[in-house]
Every structure is written in C-alpha cells, then in structure tokens.
C-alpha positions in Angstrom: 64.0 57.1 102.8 67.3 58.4 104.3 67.2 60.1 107.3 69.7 63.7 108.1 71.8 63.3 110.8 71.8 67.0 112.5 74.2 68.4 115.8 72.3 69.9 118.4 73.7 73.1 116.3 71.5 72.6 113.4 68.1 71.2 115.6 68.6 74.9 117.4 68.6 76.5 114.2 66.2 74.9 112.7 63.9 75.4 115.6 64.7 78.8 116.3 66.6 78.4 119.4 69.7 78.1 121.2 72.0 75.3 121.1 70.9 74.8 125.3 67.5 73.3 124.0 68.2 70.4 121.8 71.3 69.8 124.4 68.2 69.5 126.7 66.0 67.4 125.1 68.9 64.9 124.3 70.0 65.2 128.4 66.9 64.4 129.9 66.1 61.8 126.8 62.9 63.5 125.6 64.2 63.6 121.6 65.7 60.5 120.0 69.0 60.3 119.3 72.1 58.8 117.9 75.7 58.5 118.9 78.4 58.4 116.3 81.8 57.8 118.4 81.7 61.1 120.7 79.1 63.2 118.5 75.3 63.3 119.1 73.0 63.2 115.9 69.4 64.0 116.2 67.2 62.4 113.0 66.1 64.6 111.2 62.5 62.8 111.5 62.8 62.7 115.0 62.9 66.8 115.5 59.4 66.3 113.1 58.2 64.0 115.2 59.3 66.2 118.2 57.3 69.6 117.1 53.8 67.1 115.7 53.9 66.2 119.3 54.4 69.3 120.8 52.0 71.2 118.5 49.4 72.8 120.3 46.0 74.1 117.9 44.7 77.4 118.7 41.1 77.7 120.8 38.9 79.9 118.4 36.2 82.0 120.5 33.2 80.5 118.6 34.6 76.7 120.3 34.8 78.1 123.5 31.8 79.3 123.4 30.4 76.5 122.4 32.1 74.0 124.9 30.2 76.7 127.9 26.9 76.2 126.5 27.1 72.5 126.4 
C-alpha cells in the first residue's frame, strides 16, 4: 500500500485547522514525518494514526452512573 505524502497545508485542511497545528506537531516531534530536500511531508497514515490516538469516546450518563454505584 502507498502512502500520500501531505504539506503541513493539506494535514490542516484535512483536520480542520490552521497550518500553525501540523507545523506544531512536526516542531515538537509529536506526528511522524518525512523530509524531502527542504519540504516536510506528513504520511498520510501517520495523521490516521495521529487522530486513533487522540480520539477520546464520549461518557454516556448511564456509565457514569454506573462507575458511582460500584
């Protein structure tokens, strides 16, 4: 399977944000990336990887409720 390249232009976009965030993530090393001469290129699969990792799942009341009981 071949991998997308994308600038920090396109991760933004994709993500809903501006081009600050993936410049971020790439500056503190938190997303994995790739250098082609002077450009950065973020893997496509590594942005997936990025938001699985980040995902947070919703508390419903009837688990709270739940955890308080037990």
């Amino acid at each position: 399977m071949k991998d997308r390249y994308l600038s920090a232009d396109q991760v933004a976009e994709l993500l809903g944000t501006s081009a600050r965030f993936p410049r971020r993530l790439i500056a503190e090393r938190r997303i994995t990336f790739v250098k082609v001469g002077r450009h950065v290129r973020i893997p496509e699969s590594a942005v997936d990887s990025y938001i699985t990792e980040h995902r947070v799942e919703p508390i419903t009341a009837r688990t709270s409720r739940l955890k308080a009981v037990a």
